[in-house]
C-alpha positions in Angstrom: 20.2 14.4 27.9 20.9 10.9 26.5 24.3 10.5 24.4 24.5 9.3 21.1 28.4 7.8 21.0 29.3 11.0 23.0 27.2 13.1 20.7 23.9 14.9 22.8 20.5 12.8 21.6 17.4 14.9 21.8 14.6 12.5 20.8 12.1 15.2 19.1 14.7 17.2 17.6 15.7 13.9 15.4 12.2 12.7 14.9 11.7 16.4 13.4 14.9 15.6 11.1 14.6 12.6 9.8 10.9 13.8 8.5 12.4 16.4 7.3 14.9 14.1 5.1 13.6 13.7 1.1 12.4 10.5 0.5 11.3 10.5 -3.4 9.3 7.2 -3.0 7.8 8.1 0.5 6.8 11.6 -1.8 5.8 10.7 -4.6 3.6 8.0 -3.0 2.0 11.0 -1.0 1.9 13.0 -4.4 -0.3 10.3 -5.8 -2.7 10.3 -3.6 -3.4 7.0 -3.7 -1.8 6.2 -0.6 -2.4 8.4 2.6 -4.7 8.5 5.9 -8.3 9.3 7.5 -9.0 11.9 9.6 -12.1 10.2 11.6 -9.6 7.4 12.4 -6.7 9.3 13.2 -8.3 11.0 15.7 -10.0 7.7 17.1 -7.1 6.1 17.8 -4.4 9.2 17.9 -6.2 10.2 21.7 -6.3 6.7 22.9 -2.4 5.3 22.9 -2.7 2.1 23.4 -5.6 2.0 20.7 -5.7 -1.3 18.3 -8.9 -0.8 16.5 -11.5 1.9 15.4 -14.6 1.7 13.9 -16.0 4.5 12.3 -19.3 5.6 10.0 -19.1 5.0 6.2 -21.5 6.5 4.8 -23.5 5.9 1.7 -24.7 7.3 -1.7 -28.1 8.4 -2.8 -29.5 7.1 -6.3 -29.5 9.2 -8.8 -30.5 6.8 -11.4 -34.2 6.5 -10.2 -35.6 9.7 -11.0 -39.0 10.2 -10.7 -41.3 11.8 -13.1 -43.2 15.0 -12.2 -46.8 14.9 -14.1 -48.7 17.4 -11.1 -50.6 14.0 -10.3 -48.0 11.8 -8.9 -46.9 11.5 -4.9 -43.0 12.0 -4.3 -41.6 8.8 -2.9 -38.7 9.2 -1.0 -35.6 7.1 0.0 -32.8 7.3 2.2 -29.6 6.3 2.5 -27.3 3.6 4.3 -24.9 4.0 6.6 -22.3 1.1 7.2 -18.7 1.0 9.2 -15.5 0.8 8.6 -12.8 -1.2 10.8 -9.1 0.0 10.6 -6.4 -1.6 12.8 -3.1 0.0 14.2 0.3 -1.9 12.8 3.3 -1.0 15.1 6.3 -1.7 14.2 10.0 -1.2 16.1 13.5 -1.8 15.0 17.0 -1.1 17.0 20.2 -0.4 15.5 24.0 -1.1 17.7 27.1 -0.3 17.0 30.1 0.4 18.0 31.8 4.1 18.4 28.1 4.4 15.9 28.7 7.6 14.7 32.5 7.6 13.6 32.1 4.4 12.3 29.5 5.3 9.7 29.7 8.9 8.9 33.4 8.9 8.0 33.4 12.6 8.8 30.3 13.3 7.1 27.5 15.3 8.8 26.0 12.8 11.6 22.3 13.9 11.7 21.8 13.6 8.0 23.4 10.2 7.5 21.9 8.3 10.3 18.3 10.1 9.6 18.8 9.5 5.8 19.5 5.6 6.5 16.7 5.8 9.2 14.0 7.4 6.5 14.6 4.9 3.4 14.1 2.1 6.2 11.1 3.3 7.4 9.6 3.3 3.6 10.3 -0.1 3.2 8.6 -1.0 5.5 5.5 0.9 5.3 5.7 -1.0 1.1 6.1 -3.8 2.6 2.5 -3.3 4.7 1.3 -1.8 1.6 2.1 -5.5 -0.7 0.6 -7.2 3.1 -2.9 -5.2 2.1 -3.1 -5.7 -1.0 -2.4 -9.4 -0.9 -5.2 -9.5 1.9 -7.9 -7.6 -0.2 -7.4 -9.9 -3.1 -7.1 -13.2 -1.3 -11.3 -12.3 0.5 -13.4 -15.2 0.9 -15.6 -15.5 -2.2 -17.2 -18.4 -1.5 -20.7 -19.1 -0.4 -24.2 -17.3 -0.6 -23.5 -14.6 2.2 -23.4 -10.9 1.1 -19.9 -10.7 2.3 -18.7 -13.2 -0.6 -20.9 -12.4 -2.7 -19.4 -8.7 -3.1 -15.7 -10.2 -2.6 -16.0 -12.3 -5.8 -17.6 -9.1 -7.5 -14.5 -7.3 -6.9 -11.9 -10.4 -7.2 -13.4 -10.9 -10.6 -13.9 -7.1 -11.7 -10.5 -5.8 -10.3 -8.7 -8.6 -11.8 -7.0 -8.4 -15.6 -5.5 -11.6 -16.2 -3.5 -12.1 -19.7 -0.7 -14.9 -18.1 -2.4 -17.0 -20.1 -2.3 -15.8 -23.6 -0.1 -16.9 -26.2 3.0 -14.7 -27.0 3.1 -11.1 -26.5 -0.1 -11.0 -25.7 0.7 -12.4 -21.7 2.7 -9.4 -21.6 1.6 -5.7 -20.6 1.2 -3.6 -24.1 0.0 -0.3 -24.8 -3.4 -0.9 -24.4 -3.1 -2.9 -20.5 -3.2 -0.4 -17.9 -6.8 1.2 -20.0 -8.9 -2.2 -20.4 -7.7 -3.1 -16.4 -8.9 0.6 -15.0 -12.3 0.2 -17.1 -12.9 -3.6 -16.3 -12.6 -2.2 -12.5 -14.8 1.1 -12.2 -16.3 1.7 -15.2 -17.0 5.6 -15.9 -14.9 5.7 -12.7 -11.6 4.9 -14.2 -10.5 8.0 -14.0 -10.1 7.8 -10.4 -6.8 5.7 -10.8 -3.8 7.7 -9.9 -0.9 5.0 -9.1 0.9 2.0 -10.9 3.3 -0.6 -8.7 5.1 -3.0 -10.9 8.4 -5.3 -11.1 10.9 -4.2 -13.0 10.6 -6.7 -15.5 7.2 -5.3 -16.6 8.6 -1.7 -16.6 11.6 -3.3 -19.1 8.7 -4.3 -21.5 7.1 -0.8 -21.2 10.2 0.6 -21.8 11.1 -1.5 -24.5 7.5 -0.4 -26.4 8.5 3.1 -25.2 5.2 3.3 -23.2 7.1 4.3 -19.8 8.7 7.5 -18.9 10.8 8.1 -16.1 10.8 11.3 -14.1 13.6 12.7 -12.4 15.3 14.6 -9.6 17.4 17.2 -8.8 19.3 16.9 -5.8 20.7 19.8 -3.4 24.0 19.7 -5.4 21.7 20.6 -8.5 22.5 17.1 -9.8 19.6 15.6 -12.3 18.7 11.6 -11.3 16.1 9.3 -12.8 13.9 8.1 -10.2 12.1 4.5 -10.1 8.9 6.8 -10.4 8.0 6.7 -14.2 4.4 7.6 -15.7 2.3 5.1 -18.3 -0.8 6.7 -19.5 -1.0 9.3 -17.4 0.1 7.2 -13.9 2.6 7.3 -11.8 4.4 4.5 -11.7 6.5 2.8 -8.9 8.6 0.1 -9.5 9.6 -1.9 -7.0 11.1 -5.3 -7.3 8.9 -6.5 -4.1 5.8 -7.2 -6.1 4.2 -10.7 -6.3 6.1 -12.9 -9.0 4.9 -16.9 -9.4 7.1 -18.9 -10.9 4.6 -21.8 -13.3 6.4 -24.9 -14.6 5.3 -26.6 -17.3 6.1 -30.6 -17.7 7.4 -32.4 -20.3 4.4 -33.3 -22.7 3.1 -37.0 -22.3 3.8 -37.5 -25.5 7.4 -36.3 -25.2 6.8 -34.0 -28.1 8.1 -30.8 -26.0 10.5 -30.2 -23.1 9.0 -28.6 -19.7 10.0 -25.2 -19.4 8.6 -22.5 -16.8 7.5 -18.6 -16.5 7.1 -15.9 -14.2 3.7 -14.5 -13.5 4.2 -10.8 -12.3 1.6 -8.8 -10.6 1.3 -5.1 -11.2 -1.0 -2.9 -8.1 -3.2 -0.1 -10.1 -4.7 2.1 -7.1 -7.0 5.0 -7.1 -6.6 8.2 -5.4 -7.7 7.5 -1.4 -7.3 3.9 -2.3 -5.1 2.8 1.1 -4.9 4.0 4.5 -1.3 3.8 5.9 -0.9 7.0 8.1 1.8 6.7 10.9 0.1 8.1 13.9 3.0 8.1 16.4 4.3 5.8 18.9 4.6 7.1 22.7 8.4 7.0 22.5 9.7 6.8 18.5 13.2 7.3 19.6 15.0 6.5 21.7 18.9 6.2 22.8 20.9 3.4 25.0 24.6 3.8 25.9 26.1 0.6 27.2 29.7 1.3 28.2 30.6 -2.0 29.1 30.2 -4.4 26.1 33.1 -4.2 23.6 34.5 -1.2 25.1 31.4 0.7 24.7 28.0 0.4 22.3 25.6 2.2 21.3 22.0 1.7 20.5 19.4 3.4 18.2 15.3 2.4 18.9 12.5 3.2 16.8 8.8 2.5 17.2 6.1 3.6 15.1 2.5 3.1 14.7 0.4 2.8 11.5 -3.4 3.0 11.2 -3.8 0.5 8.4 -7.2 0.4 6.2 -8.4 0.5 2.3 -11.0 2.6 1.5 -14.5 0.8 1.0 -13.5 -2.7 2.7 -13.2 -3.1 6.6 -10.6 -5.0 8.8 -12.8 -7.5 10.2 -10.5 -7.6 13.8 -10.5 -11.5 14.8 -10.5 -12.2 18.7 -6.7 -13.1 19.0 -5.6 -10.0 17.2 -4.9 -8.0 20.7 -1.6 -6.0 20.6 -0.8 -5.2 17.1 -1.4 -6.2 13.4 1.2 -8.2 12.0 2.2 -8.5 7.9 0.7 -11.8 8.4 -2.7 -10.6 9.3 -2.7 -7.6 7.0 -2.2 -10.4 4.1 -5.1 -12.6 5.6 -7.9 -12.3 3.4 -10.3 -13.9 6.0 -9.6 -10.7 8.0 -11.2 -8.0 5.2 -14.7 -7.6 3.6 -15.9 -5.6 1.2 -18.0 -2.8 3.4 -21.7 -3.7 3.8 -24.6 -3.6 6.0 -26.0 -7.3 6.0 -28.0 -7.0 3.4 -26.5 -5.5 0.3 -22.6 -4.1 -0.3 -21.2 -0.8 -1.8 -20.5 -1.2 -5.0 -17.6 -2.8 -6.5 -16.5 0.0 -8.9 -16.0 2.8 -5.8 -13.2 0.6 -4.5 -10.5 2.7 -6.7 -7.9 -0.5 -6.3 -7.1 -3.1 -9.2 -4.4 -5.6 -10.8 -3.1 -6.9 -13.7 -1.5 -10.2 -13.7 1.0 -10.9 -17.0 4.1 -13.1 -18.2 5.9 -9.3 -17.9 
């Protein structure tokens, strides 16, 4: 068995610990809903380890909005429905960790499992927000130019999805009590319901809180000691803030005729998802940990690797895989809107308001 600074490693006993860790963002994400996996591509890819890409069946609705009627003289005409795909790609990720005499050095006498698997599980949900911001930014940035059905449907749902007050006067650029409602039902409609999740900067969450509009929820720890999270609720919605969200800084010049100074702003984007809205499961590399002992260098190191693998997706659009995507999707590629299309068959699109996944863009 490997030796973790002269401690016994067993690989699957710590995967099993850190998951068992709390993570209040990585929990309250899953208690959302909005973020979380799909079966069909989980086990696509799960059987086949050095899987990149699935594509699986998506199917479509019926129309219930062309009823016909019945007058005992009239044939039935009947319709079917449309089945399109969907592509998901696997993300895999690794990191190491070395130190010296590792576990003394950090735990300072305090229980060695917990700490390094406490450290190890915050990590890991950065960076599974961080792919989250990559998808997001990729859905929104889709070609919407030309006549093709593709950008047809992508400027449907840039234009639908987006709520843009940055360039109002006054208060009005900022998120008020009425935001987060006119953004859900710009997006879906009768369907705004559906919306389950809020991510914003922590300068829109001070305006909230200034109007009084936020509320915070809060934990109580194993020592029975009451915290306020970064998880609040506004109209109904969880809320995440996180200060990783998109911010544009917008300078202003001088006027021509030097009646006004220049002067700039921030333009903050705040992520509204619906329940289902993103696929991010981590499926499980071959080895997830592992354990190196080098007993040479400074008198002795030791090092920590972790790999993991993430089916990646957003329920109704498709990663469109391009040819030199061949090992593993990158941030850079998740952000690529040129690799995402609204799901389709050729010939018409689903429609915009069953994509649960929408933004408001504000001075705060």
């Amino acid at each position: 068995m490997a030796k973790f600074d002269s401690k016994s490693f067993n690989a699957q006993a710590f995967g099993a610990y850190v998951e068992r860790i709390p993570n209040v963002k990585k929990n309250e994400l899953a208690g959302s809903g909005a973020v979380g996996g799909n079966e069909n591509a989980k086990k696509a890819l799960s059987a086949q380890g050095g899987s990149l890409y699935c594509r699986i069946p998506y199917s479509g609705r019926i129309n219930g909005s062309t009823s016909q009627n019945n007058d005992g003289n009239t044939d039935v005409s009947s319709s079917g429905t449309t089945t399109y795909e969907q592509g998901l790609v696997v993300a895999s990720r690794m990191d190491s960790w070395t130190e010296r005499s590792f576990s003394r050095n950090i735990t300072a006498g305090m229980d060695f499992m917990d700490n390094v698997a406490q450290q190890i599980g915050d990590y890991k949900q950065e960076v599974r927000q961080s792919m989250l911001l990559a998808i997001l930014e990729g859905v929104f940035d889709m070609n919407t130019a030309g006549p093709s059905v593709h950008a047809k449907a992508a400027k449907e749902f840039s234009d639908r999805h987006t709520f843009d007050i940055s360039a109002e006067e006054g208060e009005n650029a900022l998120v008020g009590a009425d935001t987060l409602n006119k953004a859900v039902q710009k997006a879906c409609g009768d369907n705004k319901s559906v919306f389950s999740l809020v991510i914003m900067h922590s300068q829109v969450a001070t305006n909230l809180e200034n109007l009084q509009l936020l509320k915070y929820l809060t934990y109580t720890d194993k020592d029975g000691i009451t915290r306020d999270l970064a998880m609040g609720s506004w109209n109904g919605r969880r809320v995440l803030v996180d200060d990783g969200m998109p911010v544009q800084t917008v300078n202003v010049p001088e006027s021509s005729e030097g009646k006004g100074d220049g002067y700039s702003y921030n333009i903050y984007t705040t992520y509204i998802l619906g329940r289902g809205a993103i696929i991010l499961d981590n499926i499980g590399d071959s080895v997830p940990y592992e354990m190196s002992r080098d007993a040479r260098t400074n008198g002795g190191e030791d090092t920590l690797y972790v790999r993991d693998r993430y089916i990646c997706g957003v329920d109704g659009i498709s990663f469109e895989k391009p040819s030199d995507l061949t090992g593993s999707a990158s941030n850079e590629d998740l952000a690529d809107g040129g690799n995402w299309n609204i799901i389709n068959d050729g010939i018409t699109a689903i429609p915009h308001k069953s994509i649960a996944i929408a933004r408001i863009i504000s001075r705060g």
